[in-house]
C-alpha positions as CSV (number, residue, x, y, z in Angstrom):
1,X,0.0,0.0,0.0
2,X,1.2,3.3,-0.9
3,X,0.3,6.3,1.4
4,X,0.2,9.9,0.5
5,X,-0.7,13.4,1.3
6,X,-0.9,17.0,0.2
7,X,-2.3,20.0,1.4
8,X,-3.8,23.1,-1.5
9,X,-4.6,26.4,0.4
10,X,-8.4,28.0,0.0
11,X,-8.5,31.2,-2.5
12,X,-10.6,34.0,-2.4
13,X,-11.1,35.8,-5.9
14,X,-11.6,39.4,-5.8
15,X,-12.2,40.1,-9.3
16,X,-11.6,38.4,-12.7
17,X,-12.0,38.2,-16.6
18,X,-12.8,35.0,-18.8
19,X,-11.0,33.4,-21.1
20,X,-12.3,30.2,-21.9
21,X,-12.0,30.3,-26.1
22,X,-9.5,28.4,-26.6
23,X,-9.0,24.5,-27.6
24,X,-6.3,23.6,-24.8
25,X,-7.9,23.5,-21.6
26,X,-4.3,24.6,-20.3
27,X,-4.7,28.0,-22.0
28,X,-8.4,28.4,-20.9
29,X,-8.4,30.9,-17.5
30,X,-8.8,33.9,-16.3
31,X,-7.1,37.3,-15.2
32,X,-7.9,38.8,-12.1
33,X,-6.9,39.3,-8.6
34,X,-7.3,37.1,-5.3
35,X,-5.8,35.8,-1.7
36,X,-4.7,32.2,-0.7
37,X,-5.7,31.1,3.0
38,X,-3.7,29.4,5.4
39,X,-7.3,26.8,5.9
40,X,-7.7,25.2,2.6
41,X,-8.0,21.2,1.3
42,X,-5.8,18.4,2.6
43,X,-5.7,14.9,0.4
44,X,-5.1,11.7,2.1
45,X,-4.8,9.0,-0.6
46,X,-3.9,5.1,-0.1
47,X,-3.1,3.2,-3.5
48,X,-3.0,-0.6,-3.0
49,X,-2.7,-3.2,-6.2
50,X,-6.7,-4.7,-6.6
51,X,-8.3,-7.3,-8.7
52,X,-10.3,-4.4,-10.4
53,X,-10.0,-0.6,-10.0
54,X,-12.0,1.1,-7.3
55,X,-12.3,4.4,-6.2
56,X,-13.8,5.8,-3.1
57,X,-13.8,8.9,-2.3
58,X,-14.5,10.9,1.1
59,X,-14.9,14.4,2.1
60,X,-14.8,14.6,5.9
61,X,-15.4,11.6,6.7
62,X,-18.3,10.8,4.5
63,X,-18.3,8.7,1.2
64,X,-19.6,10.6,-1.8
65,X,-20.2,10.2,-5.4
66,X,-20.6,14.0,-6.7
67,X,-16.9,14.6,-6.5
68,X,-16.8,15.5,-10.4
69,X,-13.5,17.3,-10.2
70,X,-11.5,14.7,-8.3
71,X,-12.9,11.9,-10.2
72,X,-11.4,13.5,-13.6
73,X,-8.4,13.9,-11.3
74,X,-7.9,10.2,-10.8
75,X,-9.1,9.4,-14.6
76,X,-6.2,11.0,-15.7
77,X,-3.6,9.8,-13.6
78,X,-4.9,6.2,-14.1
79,X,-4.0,6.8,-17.9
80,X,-0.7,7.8,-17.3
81,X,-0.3,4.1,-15.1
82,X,0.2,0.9,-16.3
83,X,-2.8,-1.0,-16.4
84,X,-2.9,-2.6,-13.3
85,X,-5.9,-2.9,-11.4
86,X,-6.0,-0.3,-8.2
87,X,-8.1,0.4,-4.8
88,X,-7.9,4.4,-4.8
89,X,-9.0,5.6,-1.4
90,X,-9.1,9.5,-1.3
91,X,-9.8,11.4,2.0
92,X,-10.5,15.3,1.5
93,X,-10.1,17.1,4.6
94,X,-11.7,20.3,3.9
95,X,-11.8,23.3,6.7
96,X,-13.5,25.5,4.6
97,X,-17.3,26.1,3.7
98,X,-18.0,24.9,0.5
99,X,-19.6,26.8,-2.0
100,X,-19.0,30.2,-1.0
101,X,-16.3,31.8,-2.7
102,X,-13.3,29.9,-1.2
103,X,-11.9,27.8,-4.3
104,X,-12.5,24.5,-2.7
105,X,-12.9,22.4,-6.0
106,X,-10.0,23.8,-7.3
107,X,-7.9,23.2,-3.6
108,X,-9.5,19.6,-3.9
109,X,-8.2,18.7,-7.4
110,X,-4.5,20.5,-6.8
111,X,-3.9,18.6,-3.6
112,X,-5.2,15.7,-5.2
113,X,-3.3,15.6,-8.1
114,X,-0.1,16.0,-5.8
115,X,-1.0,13.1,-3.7
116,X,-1.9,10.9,-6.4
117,X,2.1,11.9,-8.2
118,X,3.5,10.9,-5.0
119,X,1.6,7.7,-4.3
120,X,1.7,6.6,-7.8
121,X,5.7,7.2,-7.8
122,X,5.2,9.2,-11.3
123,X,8.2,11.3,-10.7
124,X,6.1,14.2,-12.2
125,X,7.0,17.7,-11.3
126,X,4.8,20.0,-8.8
127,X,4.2,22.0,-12.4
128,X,2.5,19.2,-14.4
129,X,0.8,17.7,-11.8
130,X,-0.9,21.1,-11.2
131,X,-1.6,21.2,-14.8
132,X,-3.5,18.0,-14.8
133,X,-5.8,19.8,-12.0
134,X,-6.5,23.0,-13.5
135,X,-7.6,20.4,-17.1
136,X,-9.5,19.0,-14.4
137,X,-11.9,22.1,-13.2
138,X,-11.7,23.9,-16.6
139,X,-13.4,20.6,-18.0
140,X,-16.2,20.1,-14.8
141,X,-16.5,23.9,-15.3
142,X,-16.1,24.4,-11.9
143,X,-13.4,27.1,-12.3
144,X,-10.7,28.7,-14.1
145,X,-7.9,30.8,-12.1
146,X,-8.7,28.8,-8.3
147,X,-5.6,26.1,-9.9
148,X,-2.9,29.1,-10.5
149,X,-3.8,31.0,-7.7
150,X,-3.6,27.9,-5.2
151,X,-0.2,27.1,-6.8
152,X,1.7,30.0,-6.2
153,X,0.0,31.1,-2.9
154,X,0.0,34.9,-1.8
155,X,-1.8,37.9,-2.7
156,X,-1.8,37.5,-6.4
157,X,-2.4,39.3,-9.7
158,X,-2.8,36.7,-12.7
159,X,-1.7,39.5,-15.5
160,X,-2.0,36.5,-17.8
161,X,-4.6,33.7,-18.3
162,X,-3.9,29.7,-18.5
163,X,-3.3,27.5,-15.9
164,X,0.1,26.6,-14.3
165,X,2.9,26.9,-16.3
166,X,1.0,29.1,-19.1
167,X,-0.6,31.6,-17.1
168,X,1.4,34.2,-15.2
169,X,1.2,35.8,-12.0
170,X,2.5,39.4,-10.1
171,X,2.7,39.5,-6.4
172,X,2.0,42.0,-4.1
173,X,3.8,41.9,-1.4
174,X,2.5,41.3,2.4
175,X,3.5,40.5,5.5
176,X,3.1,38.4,8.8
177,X,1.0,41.3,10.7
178,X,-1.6,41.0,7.5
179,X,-4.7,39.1,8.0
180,X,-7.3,37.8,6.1
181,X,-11.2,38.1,7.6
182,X,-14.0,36.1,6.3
183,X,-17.9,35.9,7.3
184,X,-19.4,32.9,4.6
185,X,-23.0,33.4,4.7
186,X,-23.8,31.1,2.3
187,X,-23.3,29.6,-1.0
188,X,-23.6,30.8,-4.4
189,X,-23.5,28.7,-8.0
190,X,-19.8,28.7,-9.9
191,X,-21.1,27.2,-12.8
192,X,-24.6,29.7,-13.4
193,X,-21.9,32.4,-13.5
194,X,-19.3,30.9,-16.2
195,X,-22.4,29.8,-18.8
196,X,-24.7,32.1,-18.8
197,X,-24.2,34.8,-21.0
198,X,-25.5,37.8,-19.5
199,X,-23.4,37.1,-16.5
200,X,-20.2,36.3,-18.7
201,X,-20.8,39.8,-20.5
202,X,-21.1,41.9,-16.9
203,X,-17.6,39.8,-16.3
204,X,-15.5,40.3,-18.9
205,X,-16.9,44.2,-19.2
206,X,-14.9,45.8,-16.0
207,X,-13.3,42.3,-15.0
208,X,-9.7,43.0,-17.4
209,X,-10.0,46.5,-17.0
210,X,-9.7,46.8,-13.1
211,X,-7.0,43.8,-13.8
212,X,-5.1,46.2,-15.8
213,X,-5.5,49.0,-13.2
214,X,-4.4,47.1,-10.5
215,X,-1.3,46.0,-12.3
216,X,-0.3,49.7,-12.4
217,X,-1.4,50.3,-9.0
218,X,-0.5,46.9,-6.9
219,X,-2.1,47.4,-3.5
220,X,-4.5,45.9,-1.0
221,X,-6.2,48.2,-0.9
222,X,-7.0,48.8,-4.6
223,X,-7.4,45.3,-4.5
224,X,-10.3,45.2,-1.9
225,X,-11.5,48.6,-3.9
226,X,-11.5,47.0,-7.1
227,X,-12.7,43.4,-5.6
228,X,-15.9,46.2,-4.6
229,X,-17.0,47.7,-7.7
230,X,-16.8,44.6,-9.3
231,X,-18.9,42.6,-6.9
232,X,-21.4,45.7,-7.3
233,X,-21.1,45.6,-11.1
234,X,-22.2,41.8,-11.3
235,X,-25.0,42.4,-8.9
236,X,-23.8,40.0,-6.3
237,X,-24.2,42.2,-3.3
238,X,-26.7,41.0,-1.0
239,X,-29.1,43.3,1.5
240,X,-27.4,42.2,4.7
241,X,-23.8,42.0,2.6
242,X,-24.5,45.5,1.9
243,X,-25.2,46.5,5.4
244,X,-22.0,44.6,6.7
245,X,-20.3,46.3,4.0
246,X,-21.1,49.7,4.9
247,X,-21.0,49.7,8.6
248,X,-17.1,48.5,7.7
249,X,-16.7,51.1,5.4
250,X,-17.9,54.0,8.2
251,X,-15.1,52.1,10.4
252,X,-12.4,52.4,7.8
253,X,-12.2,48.9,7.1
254,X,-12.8,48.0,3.2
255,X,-14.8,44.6,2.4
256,X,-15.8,43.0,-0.5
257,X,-17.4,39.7,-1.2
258,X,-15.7,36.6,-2.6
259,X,-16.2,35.3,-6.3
260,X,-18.4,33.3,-5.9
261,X,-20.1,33.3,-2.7
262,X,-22.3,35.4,-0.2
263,X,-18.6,35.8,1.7
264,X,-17.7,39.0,3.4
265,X,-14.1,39.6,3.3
266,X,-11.2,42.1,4.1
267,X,-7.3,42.2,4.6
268,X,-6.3,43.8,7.2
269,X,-3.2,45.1,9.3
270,X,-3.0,44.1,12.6
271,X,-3.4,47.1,14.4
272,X,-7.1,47.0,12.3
273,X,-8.1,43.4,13.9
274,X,-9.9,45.3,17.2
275,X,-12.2,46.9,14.9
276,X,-12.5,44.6,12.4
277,X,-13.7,41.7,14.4
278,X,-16.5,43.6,16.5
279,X,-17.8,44.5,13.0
280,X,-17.9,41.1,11.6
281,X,-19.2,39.6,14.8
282,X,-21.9,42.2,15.1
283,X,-23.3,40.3,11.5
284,X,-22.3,37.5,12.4
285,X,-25.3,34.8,12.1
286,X,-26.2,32.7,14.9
287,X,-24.5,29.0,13.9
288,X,-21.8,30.4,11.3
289,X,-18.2,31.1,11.8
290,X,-16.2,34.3,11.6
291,X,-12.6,32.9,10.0
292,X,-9.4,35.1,10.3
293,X,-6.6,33.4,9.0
294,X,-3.2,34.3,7.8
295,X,-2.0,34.2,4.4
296,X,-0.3,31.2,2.8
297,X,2.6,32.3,0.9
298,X,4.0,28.6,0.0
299,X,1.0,27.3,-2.0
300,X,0.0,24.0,-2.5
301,X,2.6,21.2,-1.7
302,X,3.1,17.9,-0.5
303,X,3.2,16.8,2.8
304,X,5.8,14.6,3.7
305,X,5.7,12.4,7.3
């Protein structure tokens, strides 16, 4: 039995621009801006030699069979196999809330794909096993720039579309006294807003543009500015976001909401957390969590022991 296990930070998406024309799923993308989280997806996977291939797959503890992504994560590292028969066991560990904004299909398949390179012994490098995942969520359409992002880690500006290896990336810089808030209120559909074509249009019509300006102007926050008018400009702002939103704003704390999901969220200095936390807990719903995390600079990797 072969045991292995990688970890792919969370990613909030501020802002971003399609581009999903293209035959190669590698070049297929987006441009826009986001954060990486230090919560995020951890992949457990045990390979053992079968009579027949089997795959089970887990996401906290519970067997499921909607796993789109990471099935067509597995399919293609089975090709690149000999044709032995295997028993695939795959434990997601997710610490996240799913559906709302946070990149989890994308952390899913990444981490996956780097467990499933060890455990296999493919020798592959971190690149293209990355690659296979971003394939993997272009083709489930369950996102385009989560793969990139989760790769590099950081505060990042993807000045060019494609996943990794073929997209590119600008940083801006942070540090350790810079944290991340995040109030998930609930979920909100990926796919409705990468097919239908109104949506798409609202996108791509201020989506490159505030790219462009932010590569001129790297900052938070223009970042969080910019993450703003966006989220207002594809009508995604909620009643009690916009409440939230503004009381933070009168504070001098700038919020936005994550792509896609009814998610509140800010980066903020440390001398800001006081303030910021009495206004997130003040909207805080009874049963939900108020997250403040750090930033994970390393990106998705392998853990080893």
């Amino acid at each position: 039995m072969k045991r292995s296990r990688a970890f792919s930070p969370g990613h909030i998406t501020g802002f971003f621009q399609i581009f999903d024309d293209s035959e190669n799923p590698l070049e297929k993308g987006s441009r826009g801006a986001g954060v990486s989280v230090e919560r995020g997806v951890t992949t457990n996977v045990e390979i053992t030699r079968a009579k027949k291939t089997s795959i089970r797959i887990q996401i906290n503890g519970h067997p499921t069979t909607s796993a789109i992504v990471s099935e067509k994560v597995v399919a293609d590292f089975l090709e690149l196999v000999s044709d032995r028969p295997y028993l695939i066991n795959i434990e997601h560990e997710i610490n996240l809330p799913i559906g709302c904004g946070f990149g989890i299909s994308g952390a899913g398949a990444l981490s996956l794909a780097l467990a499933l390179n060890e455990g296999f012994e493919l020798g592959l490098s971190r690149l293209k096993a990355a690659q296979i995942a971003h394939i993997a969520e272009v083709k489930c359409k369950t996102g385009l720039g989560s793969v990139i992002a989760e790769f590099h880690g950081g505060i990042e500006i993807r000045i060019k579309s494609g996943g990794p290896g073929v997209g590119e990336i600008q940083t801006i810089p942070s540090d350790d006294e810079s944290y991340v808030f995040s109030l998930p209120f609930g979920p909100l559909s990926t796919a409705r807003f990468l097919t239908n074509e109104d949506d798409r249009h609202r996108i791509n019509e201020l989506g490159g543009e505030l790219t462009d300006s932010l590569i001129c102007q790297p900052s938070l926050s223009n970042l969080l500015n910019f993450s703003r008018q966006f989220a207002e400009h594809i009508q995604l702002i909620t009643a009690r976001v916009r409440r939230m939103i503004q009381d933070a704003e009168d504070a001098g704390i700038i919020c936005s909401t994550a792509i896609f999901g009814e998610n509140v969220f800010s980066i903020v200095h440390k001398d800001q957390i006081p303030t910021a936390e009495d206004i997130f807990r003040h909207h805080l719903p009874e049963g939900h969590e108020l997250m403040v995390m750090k930033i994970d600079e390393q990106g998705a990797r392998v853990i080893n022991g």
